[in-house]
N, C-alpha and C positions, 0 to 999 in steps of 0.2 A: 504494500500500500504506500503508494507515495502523496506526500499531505504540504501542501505549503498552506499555512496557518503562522499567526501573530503567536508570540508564547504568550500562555493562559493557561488556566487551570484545566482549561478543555481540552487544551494540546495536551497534555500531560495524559487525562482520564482517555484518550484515543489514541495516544502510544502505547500506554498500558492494555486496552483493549486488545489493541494490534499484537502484542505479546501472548496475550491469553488465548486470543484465537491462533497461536502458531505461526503468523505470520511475519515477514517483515515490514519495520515502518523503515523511510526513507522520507525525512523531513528534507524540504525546501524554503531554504530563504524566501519571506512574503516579498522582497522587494527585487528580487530574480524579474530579469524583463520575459516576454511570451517565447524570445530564441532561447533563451535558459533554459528555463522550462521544459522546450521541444527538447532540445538534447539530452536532457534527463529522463525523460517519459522514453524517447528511444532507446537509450540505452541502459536503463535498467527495466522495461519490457513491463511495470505492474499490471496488475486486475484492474486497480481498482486509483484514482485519482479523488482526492480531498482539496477544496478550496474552499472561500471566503465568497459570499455572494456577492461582492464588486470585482469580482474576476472568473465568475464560472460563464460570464455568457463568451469573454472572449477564451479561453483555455478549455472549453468546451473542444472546439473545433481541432484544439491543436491536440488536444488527448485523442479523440476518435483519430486522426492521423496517425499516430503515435500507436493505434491499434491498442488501447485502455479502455479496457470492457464496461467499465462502469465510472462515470464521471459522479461525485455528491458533491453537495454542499451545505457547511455549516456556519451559522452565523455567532454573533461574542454570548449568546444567549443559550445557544444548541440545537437549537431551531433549525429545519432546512430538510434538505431531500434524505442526509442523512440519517436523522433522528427518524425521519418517515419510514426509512427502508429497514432499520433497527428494530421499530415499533411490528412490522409487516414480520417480520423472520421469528418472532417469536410467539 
């Protein structure tokens, strides 16, 4: 899972998630421009991309290129596609 998020307490409880479900997290710098980003998404290949809803409608496009199965998003609240897709799986 790779997550560019602000550090918070949010970041923290979704790295630790990422852990418990087995997985890797791979944080990105929030202030990484959209070519960053692209070279990170390519070459570490994740499921699943994590952003801040003032950057999922443009990182949107660049993850599905990127071939990143599932784009969320969470906002400083927790609110967001994520907490929807969390709530849905259990």
């Amino acid at each position: 899972m790779t997550v560019q998020f602000k550090k918070s307490v949010l970041a923290i409880a979704l790295y630790r998630g990422t852990l418990l479900c087995g997985a890797i997290h791979l944080p990105l710098n929030p202030v990484y421009t959209p070519a960053e980003v692209s070279y990170f998404l390519i070459d570490a290949t994740p499921r699943v991309f994590v952003c801040g809803p003032s950057k999922q409608n443009g990182l949107a496009a660049i993850a599905n290129a990127a071939d990143v199965k599932t784009v969320l998003m969470m906002n400083a609240t927790g609110a967001g596609t994520l907490a929807d897709a969390a709530k849905t799986a259990t």
